[in-house]
N, C-alpha and C positions, 0 to 999 in steps of 0.2 A: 510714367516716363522712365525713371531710372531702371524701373521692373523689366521694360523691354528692351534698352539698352543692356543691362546683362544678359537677359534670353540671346541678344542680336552677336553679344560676344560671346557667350558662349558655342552657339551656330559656327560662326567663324573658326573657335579652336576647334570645333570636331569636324571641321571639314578639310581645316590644314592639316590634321591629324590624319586623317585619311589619304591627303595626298601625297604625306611624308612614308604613309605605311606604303601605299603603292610604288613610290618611288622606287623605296627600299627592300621591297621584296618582288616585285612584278619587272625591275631594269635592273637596279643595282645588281643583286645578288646572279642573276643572270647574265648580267656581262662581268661578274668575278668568272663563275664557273667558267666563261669563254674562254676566259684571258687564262685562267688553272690548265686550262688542254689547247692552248693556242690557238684558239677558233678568233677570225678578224674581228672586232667590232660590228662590222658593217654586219656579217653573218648572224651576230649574234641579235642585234637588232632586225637583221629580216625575220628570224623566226618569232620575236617577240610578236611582231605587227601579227605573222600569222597565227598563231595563235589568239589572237584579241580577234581574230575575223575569223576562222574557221573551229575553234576553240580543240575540241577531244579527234577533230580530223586534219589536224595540224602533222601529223607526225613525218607524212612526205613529204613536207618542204625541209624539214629539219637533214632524214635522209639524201635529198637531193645536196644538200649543201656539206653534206661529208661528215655530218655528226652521228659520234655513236649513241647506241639505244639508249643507254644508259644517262647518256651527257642529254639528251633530246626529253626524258623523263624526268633528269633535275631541274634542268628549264622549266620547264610546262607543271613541275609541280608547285615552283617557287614564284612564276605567275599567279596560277589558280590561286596562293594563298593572297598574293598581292589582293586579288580582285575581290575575293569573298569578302576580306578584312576593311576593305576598301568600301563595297554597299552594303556593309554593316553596319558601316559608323555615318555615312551616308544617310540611312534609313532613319538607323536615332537623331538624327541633327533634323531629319526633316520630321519626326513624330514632337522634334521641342517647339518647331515654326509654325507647325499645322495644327489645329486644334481640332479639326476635323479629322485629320488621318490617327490623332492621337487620339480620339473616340473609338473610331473603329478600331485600332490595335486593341484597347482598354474592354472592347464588348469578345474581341477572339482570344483576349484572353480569359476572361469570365467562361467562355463558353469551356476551354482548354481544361478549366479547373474540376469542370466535372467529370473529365477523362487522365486522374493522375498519370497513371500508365503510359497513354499516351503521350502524357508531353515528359515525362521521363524518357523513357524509352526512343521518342520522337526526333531527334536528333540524327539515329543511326538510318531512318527513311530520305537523309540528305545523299547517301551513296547512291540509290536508285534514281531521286529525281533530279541528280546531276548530269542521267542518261537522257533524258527525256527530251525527243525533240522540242524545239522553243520555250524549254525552257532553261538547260543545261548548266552553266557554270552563272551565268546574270541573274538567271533567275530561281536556283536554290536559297540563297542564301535570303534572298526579299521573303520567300516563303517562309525561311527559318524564322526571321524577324518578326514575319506577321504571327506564328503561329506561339511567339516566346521562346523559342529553343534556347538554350542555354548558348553564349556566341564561341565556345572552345568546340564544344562536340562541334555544334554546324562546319566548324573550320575545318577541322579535323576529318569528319566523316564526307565534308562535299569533297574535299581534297584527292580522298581516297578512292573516290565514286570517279574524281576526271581520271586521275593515274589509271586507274584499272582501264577505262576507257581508248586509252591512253596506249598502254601495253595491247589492248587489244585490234587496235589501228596498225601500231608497230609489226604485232604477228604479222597482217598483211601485207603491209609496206617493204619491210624489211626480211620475213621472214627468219624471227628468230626461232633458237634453237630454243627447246622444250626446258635444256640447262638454263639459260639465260632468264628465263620468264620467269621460272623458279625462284632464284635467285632474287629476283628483283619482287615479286611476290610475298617472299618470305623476309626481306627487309619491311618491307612495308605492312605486312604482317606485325613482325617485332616491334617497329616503332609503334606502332597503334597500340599495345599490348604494354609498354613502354608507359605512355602517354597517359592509358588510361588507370595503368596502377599509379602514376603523381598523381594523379586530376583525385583518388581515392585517396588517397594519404592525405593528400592538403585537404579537403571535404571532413575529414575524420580527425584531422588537428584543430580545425575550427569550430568544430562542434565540441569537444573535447577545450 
């Protein structure tokens, strides 16, 4: 009894956890950046919605409402992490309630172990199948879960998979210039590059 009364609380914090991460990076941080370039509320919240329903074909509402590419890509990037980070923690709250789904994650990942490589490496195949129709930004990150991915890369690499996406909606929507995409390319370039020499440093202090 008391064994499942903790299992039951613990559930609980990873799921408020989850909806404090969403809060805070999928509304909050998007209605900062609104209010940063004086975009309404009301504006910045219609793009939210649209993006949660049209997800990486979101970018022509953003457009029609007067936002630039740029302010439309920090949106849509600081959703995606809302969401990813959001059925990550999701998935583990329901791998602690399910004994069943906590079977099957336990046999893929056995299977995973005889593919080092793979599930090393595995993490950067989230940029790809965050293109995928049906399965895009909801269901990268359940994949990652299922498969063990490490929960930084997956965030990180599905992240970069909507953005590119993302920029690539905008080419047509908006029609940016060759400058602009660059630009916005090779930030998100550097932050990746950023990101993954800490993620190497701390990994090599811990081991050390």
């Amino acid at each position: 009894m008391e064994s499942q009364i903790r299992v039951s609380l613990s559930i609980v914090r990873k799921v408020f956890r989850a909806m404090m991460l969403f809060l805070f990076f999928a509304i909050a941080i998007p209605l900062v950046i609104g209010s940063i370039y004086g975009i309404p509320m009301g504006s910045t919240l219609s793009l939210i919605a649209s993006v949660a329903i049209l997800q990486a074909a979101a970018p022509p509402v953003g457009v029609a409402l007067g936002y630039s590419p740029h302010v439309i890509v920090l949106i849509m990037a600081s959703f995606a992490v809302g969401i990813v980070v959001t059925i990550i923690e999701l998935c583990h709250s329901l791998a602690i309630s399910s004994e069943r789904v906590k079977n099957r994650v336990e046999k893929v990942e056995n299977k995973m172990e005889k593919y080092p490589s793979i599930k090393k490496f595995g993490s950067i195949s989230c940029i790809a199948i965050a293109w995928i129709p049906g399965i895009g930004l909801y269901g990268t990150p359940i994949i990652a879960w299922i498969l063990g991915w490490n929960r930084l890369p997956a965030i990180i690499f599905t992240t970069i998979g909507f953005v590119i996406a993302t920029i690539f909606v905008l080419l047509f929507a908006s029609w940016l210039s060759i400058r602009q995409i660059a630009m916005i390319v090779a930030v998100a370039v550097l932050i990746l590059v950023v990101v993954l020499a800490i993620r190497k440093y701390v990994v090599k202090r811990k081991r050390d």
